[in-house]
C-alpha positions, 0 to 999 in steps of 0.5 A: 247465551251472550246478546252482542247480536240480541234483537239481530234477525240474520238471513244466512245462506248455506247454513245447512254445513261447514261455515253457515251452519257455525256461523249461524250457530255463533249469531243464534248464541249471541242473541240474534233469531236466524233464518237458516236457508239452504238447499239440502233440507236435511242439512238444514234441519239439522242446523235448526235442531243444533240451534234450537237444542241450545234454546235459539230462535231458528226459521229453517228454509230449504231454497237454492240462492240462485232461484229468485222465487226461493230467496223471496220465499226466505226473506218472506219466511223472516218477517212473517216469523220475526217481525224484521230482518237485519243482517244479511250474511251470503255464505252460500257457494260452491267450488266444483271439481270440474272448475280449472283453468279458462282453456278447460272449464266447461260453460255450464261449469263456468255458469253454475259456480256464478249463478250460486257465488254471485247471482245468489248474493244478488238475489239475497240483497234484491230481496233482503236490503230493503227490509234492512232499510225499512227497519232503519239499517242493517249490515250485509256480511259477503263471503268472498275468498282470498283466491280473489287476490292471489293468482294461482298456477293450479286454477279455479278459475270460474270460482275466484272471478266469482269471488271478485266480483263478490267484492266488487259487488260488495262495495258498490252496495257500501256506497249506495247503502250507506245513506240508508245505514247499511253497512255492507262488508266482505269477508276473504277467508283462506282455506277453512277446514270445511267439508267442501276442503277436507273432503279433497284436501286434507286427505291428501298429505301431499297436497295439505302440505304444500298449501300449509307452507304458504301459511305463515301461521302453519294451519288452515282456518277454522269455521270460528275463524271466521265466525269471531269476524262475522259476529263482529260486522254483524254488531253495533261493534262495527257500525262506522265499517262498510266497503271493507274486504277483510282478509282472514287467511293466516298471512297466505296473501301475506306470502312471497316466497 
């Protein structure tokens, strides 16, 4: 274990898989106790068990980031358990099959993606910044997306509106925050080999090889990626970094022709 996060508790949702779980993982081995929320409770335990086998301080909570009750219950569950909460990293999302264009998305589709993509980030700082304040600041890590600066001919549509407005979101909490020494940043992967892209992307050669064209440095990110990043903004390394969205995409925003 390394401490750039010792004495750090990190609330992070959707740690039951792909992002989260590694992210969690990378907070727990540079020295932060984690508080593991996700829906699946399979999924979430077996982040704890990832955890604690590598002799990390782990709380799993099994809750839905978009049901205000759940959310009170996790924040709850890290200060009755740790005693404080310090970082509040919002992973959580989804990005169904049946999100397409505006002309063809289905309202319950077009609701689901928000409730989870915005209204969960909404909950988790409702709940979360004023423990970050109570115990004298915080950093609040947001994962929006680099759809949320590019269009596309091939749409997702419900998914990138929730992904600006995540980054909306994010700097409006920057500059109420900051007199409080929250620090609140968002984080604009481009596509991670997670199971939420691997499952229908990289098993399609066609499809993997015309997105790898738009990366100037000719791969998809990895989950550490984007982690190297997090333990960042979630240290003292960062502590004069709020209302940024940082790109982390391997150039694709980057990319003209």
């Amino acid at each position: 274990m390394m401490d750039r996060l010792k004495g750090q508790v990190a609330l992070v949702t959707g740690a039951g898989s792909g992002m989260g779980r590694v992210v969690a993982s990378m907070f727990a081995r540079e020295g932060a106790a984690i508080v593991a929320f996700d829906v699946s409770a399979a999924a979430v335990a077996e982040t704890q068990r990832l955890i604690e086998g590598e002799g990390g301080a782990v709380e799993a909570v099994v809750g839905d980031v978009s049901d205000e009750a759940a959310v009170k219950v996790a924040v709850e569950q890290a200060l009755n358990r740790f005693g404080k909460l310090t970082v509040l990293y919002n992973n959580a999302g989804i990005m169904p099959e049946a999100d397409h264009s505006v002309l063809d998305t289905e309202v319950n589709v077009w609701d689901e993606v928000q409730a989870v993509n915005v209204r969960g980030i909404y909950l988790v700082c409702k709940h979360g910044i004023p423990a970050l304040i109570a115990n004298g600041g915080g950093s609040v890590i947001n994962i929006a997306s680099f759809v949320a600066f590019v269009g596309c001919t091939v749409p997702q549509d419900a998914y990138t509106a929730s992904k600006g407005a995540v980054i909306a979101l994010t700097k409006s909490l920057a500059a109420q925050f900051g007199p409080h020494h929250v620090r609140a940043n968002a984080i604009c992967p481009g596509p991670i080999e997670t199971p939420l892209l691997t499952d229908w992307l990289l098993t399609n050669p066609e499809a993997k090889a015309l997105r790898l064209n738009r990366i100037p440095l000719g791969r998809f990110g990895k989950p550490e990626d984007v982690g190297h990043l997090a333990v960042y903004l979630a240290s003292d390394e960062s502590s004069w970094m709020t209302g940024a969205s940082l790109n982390i995409d391997g150039g694709i925003t980057s990319y003209y022709f």
